[in-house]
N, C-alpha and C positions, 0 to 999 in steps of 0.2 A: 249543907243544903238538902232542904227534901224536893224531890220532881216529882212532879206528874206529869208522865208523855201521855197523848189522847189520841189516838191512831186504831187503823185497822186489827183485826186479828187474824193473824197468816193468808193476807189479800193483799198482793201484788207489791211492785217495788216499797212503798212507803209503810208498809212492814217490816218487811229488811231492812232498810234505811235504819227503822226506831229499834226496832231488835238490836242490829249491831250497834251503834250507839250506845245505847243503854249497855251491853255486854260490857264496856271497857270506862265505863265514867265512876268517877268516886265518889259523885252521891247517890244519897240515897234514891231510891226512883221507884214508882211503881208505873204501868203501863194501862192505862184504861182505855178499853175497847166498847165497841155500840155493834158489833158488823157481825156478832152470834147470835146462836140459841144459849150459850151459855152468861151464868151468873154468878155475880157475887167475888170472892176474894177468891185467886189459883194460883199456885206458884208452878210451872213450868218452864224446863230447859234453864235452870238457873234463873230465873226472870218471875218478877211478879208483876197480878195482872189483879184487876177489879172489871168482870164484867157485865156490861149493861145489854139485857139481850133485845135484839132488833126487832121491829116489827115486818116492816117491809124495807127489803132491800132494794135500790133502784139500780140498779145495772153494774152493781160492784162498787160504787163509785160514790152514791150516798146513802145514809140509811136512817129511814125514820123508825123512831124511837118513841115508848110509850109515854105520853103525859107525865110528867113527875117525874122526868127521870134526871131532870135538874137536881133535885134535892139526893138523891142518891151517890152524883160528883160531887155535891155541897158535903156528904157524910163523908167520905173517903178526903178529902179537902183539909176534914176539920180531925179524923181519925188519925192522921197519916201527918198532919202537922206541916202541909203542903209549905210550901215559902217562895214557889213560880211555879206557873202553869205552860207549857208547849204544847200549842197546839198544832199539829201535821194537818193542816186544810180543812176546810166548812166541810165535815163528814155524816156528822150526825146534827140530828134536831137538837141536843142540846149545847152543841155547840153556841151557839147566839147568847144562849143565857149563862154560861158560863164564860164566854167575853164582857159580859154587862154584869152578872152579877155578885162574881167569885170574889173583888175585892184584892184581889192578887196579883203580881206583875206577872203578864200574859206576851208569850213569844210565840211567834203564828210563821210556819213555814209552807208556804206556797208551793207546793210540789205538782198543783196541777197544771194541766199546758195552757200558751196562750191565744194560740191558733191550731183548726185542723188543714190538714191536704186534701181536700176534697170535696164535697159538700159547699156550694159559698154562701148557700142560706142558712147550712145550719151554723156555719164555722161563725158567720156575721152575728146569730144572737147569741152562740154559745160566748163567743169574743164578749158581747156587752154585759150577758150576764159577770165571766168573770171578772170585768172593770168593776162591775156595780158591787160585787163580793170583796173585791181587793181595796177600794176606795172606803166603802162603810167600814169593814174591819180594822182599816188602816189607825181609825179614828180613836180606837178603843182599845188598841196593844199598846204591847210598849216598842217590840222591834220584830218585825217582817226580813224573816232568812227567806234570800233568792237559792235557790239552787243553781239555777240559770246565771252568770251574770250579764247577758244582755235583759234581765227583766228588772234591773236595777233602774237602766236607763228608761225602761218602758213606763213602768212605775211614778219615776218621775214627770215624763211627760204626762202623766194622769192627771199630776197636780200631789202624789204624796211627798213629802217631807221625806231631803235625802235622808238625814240624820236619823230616819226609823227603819232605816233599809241598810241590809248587810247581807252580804257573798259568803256563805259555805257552802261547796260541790260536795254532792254524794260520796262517799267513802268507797274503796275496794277494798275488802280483806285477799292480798296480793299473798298471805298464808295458802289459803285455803281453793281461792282460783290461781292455780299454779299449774304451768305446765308438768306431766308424768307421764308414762305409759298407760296405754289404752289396748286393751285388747276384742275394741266394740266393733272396729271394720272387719276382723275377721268372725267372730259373732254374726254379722248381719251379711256375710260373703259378698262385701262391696270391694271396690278398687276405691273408690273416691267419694267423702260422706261429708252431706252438709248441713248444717245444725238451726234449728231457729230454737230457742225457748220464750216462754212469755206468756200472757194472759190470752187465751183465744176469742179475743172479742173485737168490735169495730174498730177502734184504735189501732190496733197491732198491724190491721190490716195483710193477715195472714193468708188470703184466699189473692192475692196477687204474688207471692210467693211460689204457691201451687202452679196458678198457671205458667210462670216463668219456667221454673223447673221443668213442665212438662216440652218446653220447648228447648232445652240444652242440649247439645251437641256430642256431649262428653260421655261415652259408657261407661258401665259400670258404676254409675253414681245413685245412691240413696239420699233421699230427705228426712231428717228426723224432725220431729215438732211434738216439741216437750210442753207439757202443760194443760189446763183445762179450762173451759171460758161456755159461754152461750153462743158461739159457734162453732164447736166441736163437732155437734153431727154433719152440718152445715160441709163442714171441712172435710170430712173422708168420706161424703159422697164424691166430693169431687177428686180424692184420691186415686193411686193406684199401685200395683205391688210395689214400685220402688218408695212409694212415700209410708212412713211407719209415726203411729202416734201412740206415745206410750204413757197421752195422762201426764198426774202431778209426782215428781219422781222426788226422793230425798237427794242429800246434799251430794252424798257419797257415790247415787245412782247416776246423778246429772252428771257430774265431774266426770266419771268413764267416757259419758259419749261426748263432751264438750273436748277433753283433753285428744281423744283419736278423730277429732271432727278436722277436715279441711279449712272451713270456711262456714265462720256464721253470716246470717243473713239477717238483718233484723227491716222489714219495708212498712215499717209505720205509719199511720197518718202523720201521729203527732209523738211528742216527749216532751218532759219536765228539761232533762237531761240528758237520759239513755242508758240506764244501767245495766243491762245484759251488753251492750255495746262497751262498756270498762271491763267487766269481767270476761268477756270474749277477750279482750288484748290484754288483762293477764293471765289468760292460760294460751298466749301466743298464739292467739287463733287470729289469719286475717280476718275481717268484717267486711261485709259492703251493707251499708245503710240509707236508708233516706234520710233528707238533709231536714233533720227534725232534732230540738233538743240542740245538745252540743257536738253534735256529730262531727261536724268541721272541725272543729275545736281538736278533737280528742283525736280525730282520721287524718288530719293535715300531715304534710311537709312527707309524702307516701306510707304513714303508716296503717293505709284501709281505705277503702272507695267511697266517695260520697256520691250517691246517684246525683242526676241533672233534671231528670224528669218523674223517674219512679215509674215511668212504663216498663210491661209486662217483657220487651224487644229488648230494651236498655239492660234489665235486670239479669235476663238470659246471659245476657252478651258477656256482659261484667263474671258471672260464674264462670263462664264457660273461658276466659282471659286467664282468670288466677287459678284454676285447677288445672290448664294446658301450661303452668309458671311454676314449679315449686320452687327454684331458687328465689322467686320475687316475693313468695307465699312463706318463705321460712324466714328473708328480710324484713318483711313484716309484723312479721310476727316479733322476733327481736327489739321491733323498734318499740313495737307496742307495750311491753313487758315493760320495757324502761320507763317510757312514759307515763305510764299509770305510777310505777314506784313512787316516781320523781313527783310527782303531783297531785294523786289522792291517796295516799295512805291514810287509813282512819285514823293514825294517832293522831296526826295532824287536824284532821275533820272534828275528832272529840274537843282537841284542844280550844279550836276556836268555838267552840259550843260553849263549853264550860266558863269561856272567859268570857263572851258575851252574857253567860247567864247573871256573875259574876258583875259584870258591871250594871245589869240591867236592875241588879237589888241595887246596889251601890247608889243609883240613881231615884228607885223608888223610897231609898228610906228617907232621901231630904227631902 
């Protein structure tokens, strides 16, 4: 089998997502991105890519693309000997035309959210836009991967057809987020450190973080906030010497402060899923999250706190519980380790990729 995955290029979870992925499947695969200045054919980090460079980016989130640049997926399609097409969400402008006119069995995986926490004007059209994307698209693949599986059920109450709707959760490489030693709390001369990573934009909802931290109880505590967004400056005005932002880190950089960190924090509006929230539980870090995504799912039966409200008091409160707790915080941690093992290991995640891909020819050749 030849793949083409059509996704971001090193922007946010559903990068990673299709990076790892692709790293461990045995066909052939190239990786076509819209979301650069870069073009043309690259092979990087073991991966090959064909890129379509952007015109205007809109918030990270979609990016338009110059006229013609259909024909350029059409060259790479017919170069590459394609034989299914994945697509990771309506990202770019030629998206649309390569659902209608590639000719090819088309897998569309929905990674974007379906509700925000906040906002109820904007949450109500953002909601109808994505009905209006999820229902036309539906029309013209062949099968729509939830990552979610309560968007299975959502899905259907739309009116799409169960039988083009299938459950694969994001993967954890439980490898590589593993707990180690860390030697980042005496580095930063803290007693007690707590971690966010993630895109610094509206969604993350990062600047409610800040203010909680600033009213925790507990001394000696730093905030680290890993990563870089369009409200970066935004965010260390409203800093102070205990909170520390150190930008977009490598893998090996992240891991130090994630593995000596207390406690992530992840206060989101929204999530597909939550994947800083799996890889926080497996490098045994407890979590506290807003109840976005799978969060329940993944935090239940005490392995991590699901906020109730997401206020700035509640959030305080909750840090300032599990860092005055460390046998409740080292339980935790344990529990989380396990559970992620036990239920998203990517070999698992490739597999049911591959066999869905698998049957999705199966299906296109009669």
């Amino acid at each position: 089998m030849n793949i083409l995955e059509i996704t971001t290029y090193k922007v946010g979870g559903v990068y990673t997502h299709v990076a790892e992925l692709v790293k461990r499947m045995k066909n052939k695969t190239i990786i076509l991105t819209g979301s650069s200045k870069k073009k043309g054919y690259e092979t990087e980090d073991g991966l090959d890519f064909y890129h379509i460079p952007v015109l205007i980016p809109i918030q990270d989130i979609y990016f338009i693309n110059s006229l013609g640049s259909y024909k350029k997926v059409k060259k790479v399609i017919d170069e590459k000997k394609i034989d299914l097409i994945h697509i990771h969400g309506p990202l770019f402008t030629f998206c649309k035309k390569t659902i209608k006119k590639s000719k090819k069995p088309i897998v569309f995986t929905t990674h974007y959210v379906l509700d925000f926490k906040g906002n109820k004007i904007l949450s109500f059209f953002y909601k109808a836009l994505i009905k209006y994307i999820t229902k036309t698209t539906a029309k013209n693949v062949d099968k729509i991967i939830c990552v979610n599986k309560d968007y299975k059920i959502k899905y259907i109450e739309w009116g799409i057809e169960k039988n083009k709707l299938a459950y694969i959760p994001n993967g954890i490489d439980t490898n590589k987020f593993s707990p180690s030693k860390s030697d980042i709390k005496k580095k930063l001369n803290c007693k007690n450190l707590l971690i966010f990573w993630g895109r610094l934009g509206y969604q993350k909802n990062t600047e409610i973080l800040i203010k909680s931290f600033k009213k925790i109880k507990t001394k000696g505590t730093k905030l680290v906030i890993i990563g870089k967004g369009p409200e970066l400056n935004k965010l260390k005005k409203m800093s102070n010497e205990n909170i520390i932002f150190t930008g977009f880190l490598s893998d090996k950089e992240l891991l130090n402060y994630a593995r000596g960190a207390d406690v992530a924090v992840l206060p989101s509006r929204a999530e597909s899923w939550g994947l800083v929230i799996g890889e926080a539980m497996a490098c045994k870090i407890p979590v506290i999250s807003s109840d976005v995504g799978m969060a329940k799912d993944l935090l239940g039966e005490n392995r991590g706190i699901v906020l109730k409200n997401n206020s700035i008091e509640e959030m305080a409160e909750k840090i300032d519980y599990l860092l005055s707790n460390k046998k409740l915080r080292i339980e935790m941690g344990k529990k989380s380790r396990k559970y992620v093992i036990d239920n998203y290991r990517w070999e698992e995640v490739v597999k049911k990729t591959e066999d869905l891909y698998k049957q999705v020819l199966k299906n296109y050749d009669k």
